[in-house]
C-alpha positions, 0 to 999 in steps of 0.5 A, a space after each residue: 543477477 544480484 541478491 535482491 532480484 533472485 530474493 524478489 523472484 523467489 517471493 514472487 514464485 510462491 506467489 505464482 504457486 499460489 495462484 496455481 494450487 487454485 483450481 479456478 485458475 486452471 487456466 493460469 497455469 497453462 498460459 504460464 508453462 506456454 510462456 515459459 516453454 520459449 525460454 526453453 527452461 528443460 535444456 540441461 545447457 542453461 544454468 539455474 542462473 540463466 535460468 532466473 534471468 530468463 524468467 526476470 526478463 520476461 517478467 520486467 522484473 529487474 530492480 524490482 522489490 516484492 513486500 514479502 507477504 507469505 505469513 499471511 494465512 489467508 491465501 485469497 488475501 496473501 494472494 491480492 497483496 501479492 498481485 498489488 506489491 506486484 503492480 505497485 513496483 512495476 510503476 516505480 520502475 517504470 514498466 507500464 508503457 516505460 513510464 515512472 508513475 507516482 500516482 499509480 504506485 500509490 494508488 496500489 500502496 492504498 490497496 494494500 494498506 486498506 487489504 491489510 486493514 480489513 484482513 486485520 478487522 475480519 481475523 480479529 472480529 471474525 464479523 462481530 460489528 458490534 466488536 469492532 465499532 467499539 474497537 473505533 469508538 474507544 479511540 474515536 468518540 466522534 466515530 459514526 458506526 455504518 448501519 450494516 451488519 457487516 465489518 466490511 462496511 466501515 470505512 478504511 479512515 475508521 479502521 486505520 484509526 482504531 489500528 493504529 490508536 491501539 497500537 501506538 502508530 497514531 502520531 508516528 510517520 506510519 500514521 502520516 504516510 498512510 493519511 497521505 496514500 489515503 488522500 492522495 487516492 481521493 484525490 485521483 479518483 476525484 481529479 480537480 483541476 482548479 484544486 490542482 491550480 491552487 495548490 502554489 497558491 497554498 504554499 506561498 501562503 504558507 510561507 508568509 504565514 512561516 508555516 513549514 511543511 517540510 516538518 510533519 511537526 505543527 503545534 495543535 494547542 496554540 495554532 489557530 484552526 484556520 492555519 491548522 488546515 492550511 497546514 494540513 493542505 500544504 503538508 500534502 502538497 508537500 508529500 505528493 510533490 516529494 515523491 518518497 517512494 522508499 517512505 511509502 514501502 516502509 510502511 507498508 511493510 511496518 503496517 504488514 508486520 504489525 498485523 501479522 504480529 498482532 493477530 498471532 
């Protein structure tokens, strides 16, 4: 088994031993040595190593990348990233129903980016709304606070931009990634056919106006409005066809080290 599995298994590991310090899930930790028992982990013939494989097989782990989030200190919240991490590469590697799917791991890539925002928020805040709307406001004027008294009510869109404004990701690729993954989430929640169909249309036009969305680069001062959102369409088109499945990680894990750094 190569380095990377055994250091992915062992980041899952903490992440199962987390769930099982919790009383509520009882039940977990039986089913778990159930499961366990068949490859009969107790016979002194079975080497550490055989050991690792068994436990890898059975969880389809093979290939997989575990984002590590142990320095998370809330546990609920260390436990959720986990569990999605989880899920999302398993669709990369295709073992849900054996099939590769873009969609899914970035519908979980979205999870963990708007969990990291809001363990960010409530930490940082410690639900003091009036804090954080102003936190918003400082990097977006046209910012428009939620009437609840609850951090939980701003939107990821707000709380992505206050976090990243501040900390100098507004106009970097981790910016962008995550428009993207936040897009791409509507999107799949609102499924549009006719939009779906559209989208060569787009890109064409795109072509005859010389607009290129292989760069993420477009000049705001001197291009016109109108071409600025025909831009910024063909851009996602651009993304979500691409399927840069290591982009997406990256960020994940720049966006997790900066929250942890900056709540330190």
């Amino acid at each position: 088994m190569s380095k990377t599995n055994k250091e992915s298994l062992e980041k899952l590991l903490l992440f199962i031993s987390d769930i099982c310090e919790e009383d509520e899930n009882e039940w977990f930790r039986k089913e778990l040595q159930k499961k366990l028992s068949k490859f009969e982990l107790t016979n002194n013939k079975n080497t550490s190593s055989d050991q690792l494989d068994k436990i890898e097989k059975y969880l389809k782990l093979d290939g997989f990348k575990v984002i590590d989030y142990s320095d998370i200190k809330n546990a609920r919240v260390r436990n959720q990233l986990f569990r999605d991490s989880i899920e999302m590469s398993k669709y990369r590697l295709g073992k849900i129903n054996d099939k590769v799917s873009f969609d899914e791991f970035c519908r979980y890539a979205c999870l963990q980016v708007e969990e990291l925002l809001n363990y960010f928020f409530s930490e940082k805040f410690q639900n003091k709304i009036k804090d954080a709307n102003s936190f918003i406001t400082k990097h977006w004027s046209e910012y428009i606070a939620p009437k609840s008294n609850k951090i939980a009510a701003i939107s990821m869109n707000a709380k992505a931009i206050g976090f990243l404004s501040e900390y100098a990701f507004k106009y970097t690729s981790v910016s962008r990634t995550i428009d993207f993954l936040r897009d791409y989430r509507n999107e799949l929640s609102h499924r549009n056919s006719y939009e779906l169909n559209n989208e060569d249309n787009i890109l064409c036009s795109l072509a005859l106006k010389k607009l290129d969305v292989s760069s993420s680069f477009i000049d705001y001062k001197t291009t016109k409005k109108k071409d600025l959102d025909l831009f910024n369409k063909g851009r996602f088109i651009y993304l979500k066809r691409r399927q840069d499945y290591s982009e997406i990680i990256d960020t994940l894990e720049i966006l997790k080290e900066a929250v942890i750094t900056v709540l330190k």
